[in-house]
Steps between C-alpha positions, in 0.01 A plus 500: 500500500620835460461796786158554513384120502761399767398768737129387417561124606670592803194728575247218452712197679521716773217697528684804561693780350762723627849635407660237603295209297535705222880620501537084594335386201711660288844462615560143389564747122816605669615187348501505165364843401775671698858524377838378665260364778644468864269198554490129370141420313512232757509769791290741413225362282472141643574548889230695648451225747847580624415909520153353674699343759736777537242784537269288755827464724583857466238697338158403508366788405617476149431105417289605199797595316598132460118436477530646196773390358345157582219600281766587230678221467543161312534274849217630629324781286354612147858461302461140512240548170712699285538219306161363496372838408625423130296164490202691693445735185662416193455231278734423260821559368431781239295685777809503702735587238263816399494618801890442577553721193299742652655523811848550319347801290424666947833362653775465228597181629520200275233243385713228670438701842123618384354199506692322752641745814222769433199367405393453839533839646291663189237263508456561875447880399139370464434447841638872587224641252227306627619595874481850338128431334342292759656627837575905515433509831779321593747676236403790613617408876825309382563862352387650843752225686821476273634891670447317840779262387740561686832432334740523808325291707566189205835576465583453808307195541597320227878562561468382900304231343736362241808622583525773258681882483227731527651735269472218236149390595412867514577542141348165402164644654539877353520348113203284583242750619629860525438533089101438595244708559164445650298636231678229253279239643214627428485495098634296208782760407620511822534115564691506188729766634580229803543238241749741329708571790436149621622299194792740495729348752456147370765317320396551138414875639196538275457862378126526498303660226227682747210564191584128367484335818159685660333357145639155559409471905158610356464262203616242755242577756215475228596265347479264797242683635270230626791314683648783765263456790512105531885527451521726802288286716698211394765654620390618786371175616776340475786751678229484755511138540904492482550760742190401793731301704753826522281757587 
């Protein structure tokens, strides 16, 4: 899922929503969207059950940061479907490749990495516009929580966590959400602005076409129009179920 549908699952598995669920859901991206990353994928994306631990020994207060990266996360959370997603919605081969082409015209990456690395992370662009559609309300208050984030606080429990500078982590966590601004949640150009910035510090570093790209998340979104709202509940149903014995 991309920003708005990971904060969105960690809203609905725990029947909550504050700064920290929502700054928690998203910092599993610090690895791979985020260059020359001070953390191991291993670390930060797939042990929030070691920050759990950490912050229920020390700082309670603040357990729905690893909440949400639970939420986030292939062990336990809505990456483990980036792959199904392809199966979920397309149907052959030359339906894929189209697309792939597609995506190379937005990113300027190759076909090879189009329709193999990539595919995922535009498809899921369908669930931000039907979050977008379907649930302004609670847009509008991610928008409303996202200044309450509060960046310090992160970086220095992340590095007491893991054993990291917090200079390093502190620059890790500045490229990841200092370039957003609330109002970009709240429309179709300005998720693609996140995308921009967000696809950015990955390896291929895509260089986003902004017009290209708010045509494609939209032709994707219609043209799988019927699908989004059982694909989020399937989701949802199943993070749920992976993470009830955690939380």
């Amino acid at each position: 899922m991309n920003f708005l549908g990971h904060s969105y699952a960690a809203f609905k598995v725990e029947g909550r929503i504050n700064p920290y669920l929502v700054a928690g859901s998203w910092l599993p991206d610090l690895v791979p969207f985020v260059p020359s990353p001070v953390f191991t994928f291993a670390e930060i994306h797939e042990s929030p059950d070691k920050f759990l631990r950490f912050l229920d020994k020390k700082y309670p207060y603040a357990r729905d940061l690893a909440i949400g990266m639970m939420t986030h996360s292939v062990k336990y959370g809505a990456d483990r479907f980036n792959r199904e997603i392809e199966g979920w919605l397309i149907e052959d081969q030359r339906e894929k490749i189209e697309l792939a082409k597609k995506i190379v015209d937005c990113s300027g990456v190759s076909l090879e990495v189009a329709s193999k690395a990539r595919l995922h992370n535009y498809l899921w662009s369908g669930i931000d516009l039907y979050l977008l559609n379907s649930k302004p309300e609670f847009v509008h208050g991610l928008a409303e929580f996202y200044p309450k984030i509060n960046h310090e606080e992160l970086v220095r429990l992340l590095a007491e966590c893991f054993a990291k500078e917090g200079k390093e982590v502190r620059g890790m966590i500045n490229c990841l959400l200092a370039p957003i601004r609330p109002e970009f949640f709240t429309s179709l150009s300005g998720l693609v602005k996140i995308w921009k910035v967000a696809l950015a510090g990955l390896p291929e570093k895509d260089e986003i076409d902004e017009e290209k790209t708010v045509r494609l998340f939209r032709e994707i979104y219609q043209l799988f129009s019927n699908k989004w709202g059982s694909i989020l509940e399937k989701v949802i149903i199943d993070v749920e179920r992976r993470m009830r014995f955690l939380i």
